[in-house]
DRENSEMAR-785062 format. One record per residue (C-alpha): z, y, x; residue number from 1. Coordinates in pm, 1 decimal, padded with zeros to 6 digits. Layout:
<nodes>
       pz       py       px  nr
        Z        Y        X NUM
...
</nodes>
This chain:
<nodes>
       pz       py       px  nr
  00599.5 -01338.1  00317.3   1
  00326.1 -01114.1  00335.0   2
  00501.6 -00826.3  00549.7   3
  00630.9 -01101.8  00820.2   4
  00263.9 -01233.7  00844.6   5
  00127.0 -00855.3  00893.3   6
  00401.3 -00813.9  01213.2   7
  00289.3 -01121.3  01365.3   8
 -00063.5 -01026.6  01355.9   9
 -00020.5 -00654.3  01486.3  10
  00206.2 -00798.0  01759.2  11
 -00071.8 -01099.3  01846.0  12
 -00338.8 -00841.0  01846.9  13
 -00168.1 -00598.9  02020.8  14
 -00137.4 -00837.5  02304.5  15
 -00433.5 -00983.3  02348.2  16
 -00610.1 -00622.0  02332.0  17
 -00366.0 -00507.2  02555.3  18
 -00403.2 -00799.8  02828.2  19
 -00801.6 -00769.6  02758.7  20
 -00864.2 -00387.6  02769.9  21
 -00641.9 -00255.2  03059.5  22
 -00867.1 -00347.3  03321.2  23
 -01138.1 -00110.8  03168.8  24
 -00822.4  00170.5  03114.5  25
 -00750.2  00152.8  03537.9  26
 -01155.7  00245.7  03610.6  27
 -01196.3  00568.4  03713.8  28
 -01475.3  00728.5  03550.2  29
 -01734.5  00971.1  03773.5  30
 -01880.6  01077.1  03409.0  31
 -01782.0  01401.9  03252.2  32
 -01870.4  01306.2  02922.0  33
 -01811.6  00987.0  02731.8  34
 -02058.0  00836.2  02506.6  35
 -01909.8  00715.0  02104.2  36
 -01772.5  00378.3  02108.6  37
 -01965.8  00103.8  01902.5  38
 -01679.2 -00084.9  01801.8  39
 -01317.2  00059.0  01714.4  40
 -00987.6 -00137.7  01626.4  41
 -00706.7  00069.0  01477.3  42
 -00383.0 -00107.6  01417.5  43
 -00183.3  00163.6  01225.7  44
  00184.2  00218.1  01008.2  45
  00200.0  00427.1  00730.3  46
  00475.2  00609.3  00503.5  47
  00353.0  00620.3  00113.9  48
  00411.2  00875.8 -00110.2  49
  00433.9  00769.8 -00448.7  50
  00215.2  00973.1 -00721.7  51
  00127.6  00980.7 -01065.4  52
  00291.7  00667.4 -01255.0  53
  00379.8  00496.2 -00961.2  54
  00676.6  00747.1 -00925.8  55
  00943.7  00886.5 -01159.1  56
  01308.8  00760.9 -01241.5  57
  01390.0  00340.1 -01259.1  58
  01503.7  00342.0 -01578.6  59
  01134.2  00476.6 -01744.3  60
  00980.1  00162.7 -01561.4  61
  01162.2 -00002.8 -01905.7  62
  01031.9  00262.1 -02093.9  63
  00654.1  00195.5 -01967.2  64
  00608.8  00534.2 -01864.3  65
  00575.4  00497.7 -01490.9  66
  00722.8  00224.3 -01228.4  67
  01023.9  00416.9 -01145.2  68
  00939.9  00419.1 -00731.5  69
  00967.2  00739.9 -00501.1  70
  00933.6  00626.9 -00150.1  71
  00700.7  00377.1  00038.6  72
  00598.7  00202.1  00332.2  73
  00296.0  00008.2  00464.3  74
  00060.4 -00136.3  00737.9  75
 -00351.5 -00177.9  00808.8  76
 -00584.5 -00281.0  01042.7  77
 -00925.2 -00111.3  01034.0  78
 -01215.6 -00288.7  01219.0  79
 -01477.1  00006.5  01225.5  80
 -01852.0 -00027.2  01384.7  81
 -02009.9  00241.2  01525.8  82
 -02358.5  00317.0  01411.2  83
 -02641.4  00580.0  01498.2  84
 -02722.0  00692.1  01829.4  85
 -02381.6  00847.6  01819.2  86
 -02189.9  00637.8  01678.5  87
 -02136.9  00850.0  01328.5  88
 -02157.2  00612.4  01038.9  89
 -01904.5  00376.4  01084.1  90
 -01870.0  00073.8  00776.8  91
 -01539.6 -00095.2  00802.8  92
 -01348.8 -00389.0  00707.4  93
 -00974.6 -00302.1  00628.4  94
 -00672.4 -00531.6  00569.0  95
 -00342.5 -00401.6  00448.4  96
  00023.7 -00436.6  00304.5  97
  00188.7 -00109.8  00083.3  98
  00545.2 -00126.3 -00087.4  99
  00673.9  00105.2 -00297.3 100
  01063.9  00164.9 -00361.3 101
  01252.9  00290.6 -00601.6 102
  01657.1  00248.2 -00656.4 103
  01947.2  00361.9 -00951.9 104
  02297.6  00386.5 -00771.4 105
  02413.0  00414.8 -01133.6 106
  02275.1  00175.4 -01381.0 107
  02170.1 -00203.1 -01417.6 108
  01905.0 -00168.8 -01696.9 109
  01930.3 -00546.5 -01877.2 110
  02284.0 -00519.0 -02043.5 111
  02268.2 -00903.1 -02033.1 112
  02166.1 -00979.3 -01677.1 113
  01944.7 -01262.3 -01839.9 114
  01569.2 -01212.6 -01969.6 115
  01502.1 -01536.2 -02197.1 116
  01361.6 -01393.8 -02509.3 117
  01048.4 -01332.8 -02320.4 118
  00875.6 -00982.6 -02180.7 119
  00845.5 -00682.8 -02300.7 120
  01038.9 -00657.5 -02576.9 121
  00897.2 -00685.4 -02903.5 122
  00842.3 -00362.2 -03132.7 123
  00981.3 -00033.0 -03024.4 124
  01285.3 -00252.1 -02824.6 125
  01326.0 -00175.3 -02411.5 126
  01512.4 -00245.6 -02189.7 127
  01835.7  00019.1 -02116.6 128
  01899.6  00178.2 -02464.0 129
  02042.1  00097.3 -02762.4 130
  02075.3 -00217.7 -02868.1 131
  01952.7 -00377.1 -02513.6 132
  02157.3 -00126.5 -02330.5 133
  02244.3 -00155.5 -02000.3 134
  02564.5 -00142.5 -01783.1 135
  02710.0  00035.9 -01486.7 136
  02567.7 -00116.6 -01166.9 137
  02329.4 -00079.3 -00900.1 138
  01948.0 -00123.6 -00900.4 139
  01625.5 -00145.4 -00724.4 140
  01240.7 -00197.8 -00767.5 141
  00990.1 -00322.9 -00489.5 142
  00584.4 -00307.1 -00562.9 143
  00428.8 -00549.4 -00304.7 144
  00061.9 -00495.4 -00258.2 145
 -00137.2 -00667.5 -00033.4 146
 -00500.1 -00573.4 -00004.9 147
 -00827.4 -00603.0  00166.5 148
 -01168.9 -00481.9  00170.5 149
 -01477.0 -00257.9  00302.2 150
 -01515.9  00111.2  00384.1 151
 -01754.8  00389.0  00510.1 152
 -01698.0  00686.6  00738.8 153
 -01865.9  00967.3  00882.7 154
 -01725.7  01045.6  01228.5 155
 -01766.7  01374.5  01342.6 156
 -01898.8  01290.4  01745.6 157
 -01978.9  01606.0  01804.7 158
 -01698.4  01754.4  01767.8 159
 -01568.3  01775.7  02147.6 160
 -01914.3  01724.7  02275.2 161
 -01821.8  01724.9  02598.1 162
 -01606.5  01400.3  02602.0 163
 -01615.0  01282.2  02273.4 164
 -01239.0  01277.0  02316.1 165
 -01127.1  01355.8  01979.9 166
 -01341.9  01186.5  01712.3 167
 -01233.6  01317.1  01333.9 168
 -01383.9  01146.1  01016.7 169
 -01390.0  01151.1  00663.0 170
 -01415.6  00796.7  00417.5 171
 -01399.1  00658.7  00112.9 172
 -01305.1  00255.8  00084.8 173
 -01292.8 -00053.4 -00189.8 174
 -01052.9 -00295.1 -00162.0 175
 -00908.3 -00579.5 -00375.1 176
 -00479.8 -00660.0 -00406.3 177
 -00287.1 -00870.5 -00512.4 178
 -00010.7 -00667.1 -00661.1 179
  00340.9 -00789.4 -00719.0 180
  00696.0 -00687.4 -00658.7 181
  01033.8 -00763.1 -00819.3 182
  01331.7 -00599.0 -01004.1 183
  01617.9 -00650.6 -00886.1 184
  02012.3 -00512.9 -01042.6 185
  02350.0 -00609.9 -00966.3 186
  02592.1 -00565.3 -01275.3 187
  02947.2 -00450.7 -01255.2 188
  02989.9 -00625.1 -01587.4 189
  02774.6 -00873.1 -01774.6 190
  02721.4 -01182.6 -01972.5 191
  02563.6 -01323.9 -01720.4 192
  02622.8 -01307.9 -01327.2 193
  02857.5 -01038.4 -01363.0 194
  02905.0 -00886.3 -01034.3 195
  02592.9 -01097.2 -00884.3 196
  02271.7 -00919.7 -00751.8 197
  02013.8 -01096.7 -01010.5 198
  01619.0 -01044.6 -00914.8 199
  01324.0 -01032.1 -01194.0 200
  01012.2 -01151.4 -01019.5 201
  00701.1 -00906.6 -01131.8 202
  00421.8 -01147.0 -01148.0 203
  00138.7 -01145.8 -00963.1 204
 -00210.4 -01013.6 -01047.7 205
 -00521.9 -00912.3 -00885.0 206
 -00630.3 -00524.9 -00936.4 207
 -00951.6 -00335.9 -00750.9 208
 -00829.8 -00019.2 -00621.8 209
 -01044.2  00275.1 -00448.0 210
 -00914.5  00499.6 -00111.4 211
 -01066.9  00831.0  00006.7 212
 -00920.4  01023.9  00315.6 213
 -00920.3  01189.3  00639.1 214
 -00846.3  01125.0  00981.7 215
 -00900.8  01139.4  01376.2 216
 -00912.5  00935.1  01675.2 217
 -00783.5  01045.2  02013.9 218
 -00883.2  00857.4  02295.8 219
 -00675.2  00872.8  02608.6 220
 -00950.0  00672.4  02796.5 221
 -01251.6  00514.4  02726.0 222
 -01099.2  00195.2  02560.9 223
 -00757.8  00315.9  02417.4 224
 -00589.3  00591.5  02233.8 225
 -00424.8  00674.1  01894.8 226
 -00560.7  00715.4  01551.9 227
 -00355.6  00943.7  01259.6 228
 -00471.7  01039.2  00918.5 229
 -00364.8  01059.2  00562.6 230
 -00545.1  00880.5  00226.5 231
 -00563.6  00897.3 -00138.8 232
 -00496.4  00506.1 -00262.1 233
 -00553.0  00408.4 -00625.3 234
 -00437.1  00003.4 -00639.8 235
 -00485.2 -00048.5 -00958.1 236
 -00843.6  00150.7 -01066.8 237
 -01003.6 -00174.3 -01208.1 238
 -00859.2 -00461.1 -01418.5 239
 -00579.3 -00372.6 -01602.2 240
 -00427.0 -00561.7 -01826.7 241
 -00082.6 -00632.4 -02072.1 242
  00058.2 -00956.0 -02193.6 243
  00361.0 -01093.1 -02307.3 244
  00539.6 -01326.9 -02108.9 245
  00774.4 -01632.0 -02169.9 246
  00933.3 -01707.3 -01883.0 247
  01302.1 -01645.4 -01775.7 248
  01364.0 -01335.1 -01547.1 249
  00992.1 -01313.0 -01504.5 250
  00758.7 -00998.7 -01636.5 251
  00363.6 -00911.1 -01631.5 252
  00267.1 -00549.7 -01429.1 253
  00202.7 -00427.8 -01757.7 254
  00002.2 -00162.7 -01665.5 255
 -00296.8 -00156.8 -01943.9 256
 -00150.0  00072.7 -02288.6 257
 -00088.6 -00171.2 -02568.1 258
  00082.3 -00043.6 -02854.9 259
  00081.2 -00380.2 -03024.7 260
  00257.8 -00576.9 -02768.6 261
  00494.8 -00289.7 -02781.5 262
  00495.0  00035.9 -02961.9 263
  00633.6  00252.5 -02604.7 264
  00295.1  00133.2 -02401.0 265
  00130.3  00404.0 -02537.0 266
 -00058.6  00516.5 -02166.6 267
 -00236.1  00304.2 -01882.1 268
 -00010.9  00333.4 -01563.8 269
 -00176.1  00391.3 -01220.9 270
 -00051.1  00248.4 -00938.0 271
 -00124.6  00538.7 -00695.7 272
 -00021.7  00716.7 -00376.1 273
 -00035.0  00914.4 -00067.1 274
 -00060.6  00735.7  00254.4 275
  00018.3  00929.1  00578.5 276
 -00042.1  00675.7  00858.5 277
 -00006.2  00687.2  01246.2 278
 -00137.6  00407.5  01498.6 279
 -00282.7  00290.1  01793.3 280
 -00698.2  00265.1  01851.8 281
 -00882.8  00031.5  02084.8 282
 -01234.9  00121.4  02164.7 283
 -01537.5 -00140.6  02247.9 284
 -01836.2 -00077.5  02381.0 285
 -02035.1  00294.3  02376.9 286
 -02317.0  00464.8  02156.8 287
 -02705.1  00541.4  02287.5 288
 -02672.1  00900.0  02324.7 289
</nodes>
């Protein structure tokens, strides 16, 4: 749902920027030097790198130890204003989608196919050893999380002073998600579904998360050019939490330690990653100086 409405909107904006800005793009400048632009648009793809507990093998995502991803995906829009007489402190509103991914070409980790005793386990019991092991099959994981929120940059204008052609900038940002995702395994042998691709919806819950990171703007004219740049994401910094949950082939993020709920969630898990992003920039009006 989410990743289908993020397309259309990148595709809708990229239009009506496109139809709206290449007028200015076909003036021909007598200027040397171009002044900072007061309001930037960057519309950008990413690939995620998965870090900390967010990566490791599938089957210690049953073992509570990480979530068992090791590749990712994702997409933002940044809506940045310019402030200063140069345009250097730029607050920004962000909205974005990251997925994580994670696979087993070996194992399905539910023996039985079936969860209907409720999630986790109780005691020491998980999910893939002895006596809930699993079976031969294949497997996969998928962390949705959709987020929003606010920013701050410093851009470095002065950079190339002469055209103000390459902008670079450092940031930190705040953002809220709604984090959820599903397991997914199909069996070659089970009680249940045997042979069938089965999915185990993660539920959803809201997390605050924190960014920091790097990146540039190069404008090929005054109103467009292309923004790259890597961050530091943290979905999860804020509201953690672990409960047990009765419904059938349904489970909580689990990602707050609770020893009592079950004796393996001995360690918070952090939802956290590298994002290396690439995009297109659209540039609105200029700076006083």
């Amino acid at each position: 749902m989410y990743p289908k409405k993020i397309l259309y909107s990148c595709i809708a904006v990229l239009i009506i920027l496109t139809f709206n800005l290449s007028p200015l793009a076909q003036v021909k400048t007598t200027s040397t030097k171009w002044k900072s632009p007061f309001f930037t648009i960057e519309v950008a793809g990413s690939y995620n790198l998965p870090i900390q507990e967010s990566k490791g093998e599938l089957g210690d995502f049953f073992r509570f130890k990480n979530y068992g991803t090791s590749i990712g995906w994702g997409a933002q829009f940044n809506f940045k204003f310019g402030l200063g007489d140069k345009g250097s402190y730029r607050p920004y509103i962000i909205l974005g989608y990251s997925q994580l991914y994670g696979s087993n070409d070996d194992s399905a980790f539910i023996g039985r196919n079936y969860i209907d005793k409720g999630y986790p386990l109780k005691g020491s019991a998980v999910f893939g050893t002895p006596p809930n092991s699993g079976t031969k099959g294949e497997s996969a994981i998928i962390i949705r999380i959709p987020y929003a929120g606010f920013g701050f940059e410093y851009a470095f204008t002065e950079a190339d002073r002469k055209k103000r052609q390459y902008i670079p900038f450092i940031g930190t940002e705040f953002f809220i998600s709604v984090i959820t995702g599903k397991y997914k395994q199909t069996p070659v042998s089970a009680p249940f579904n045997s042979g069938m691709e089965t999915p185990y919806i993660i539920k959803a819950d809201v997390r605050f998360g924190l960014g920091v990171g790097a990146g540039m703007d190069i404008r090929f004219t005054k109103g467009f050019g292309m923004v790259f740049g890597f961050k530091y994401k943290h979905s999860n910094l804020i509201g953690k939490t672990a409960d047990w949950l009765n419904e059938e082939n349904k489970m909580n993020l689990l990602d707050k330690a609770d020893t009592e709920l079950n004796t393996n969630l001995k360690e918070n898990r952090n939802l956290a990653f590298f994002e290396f992003y690439l995009g297109v920039s659209f540039f609105v009006g200029k700076s006083r100086k």
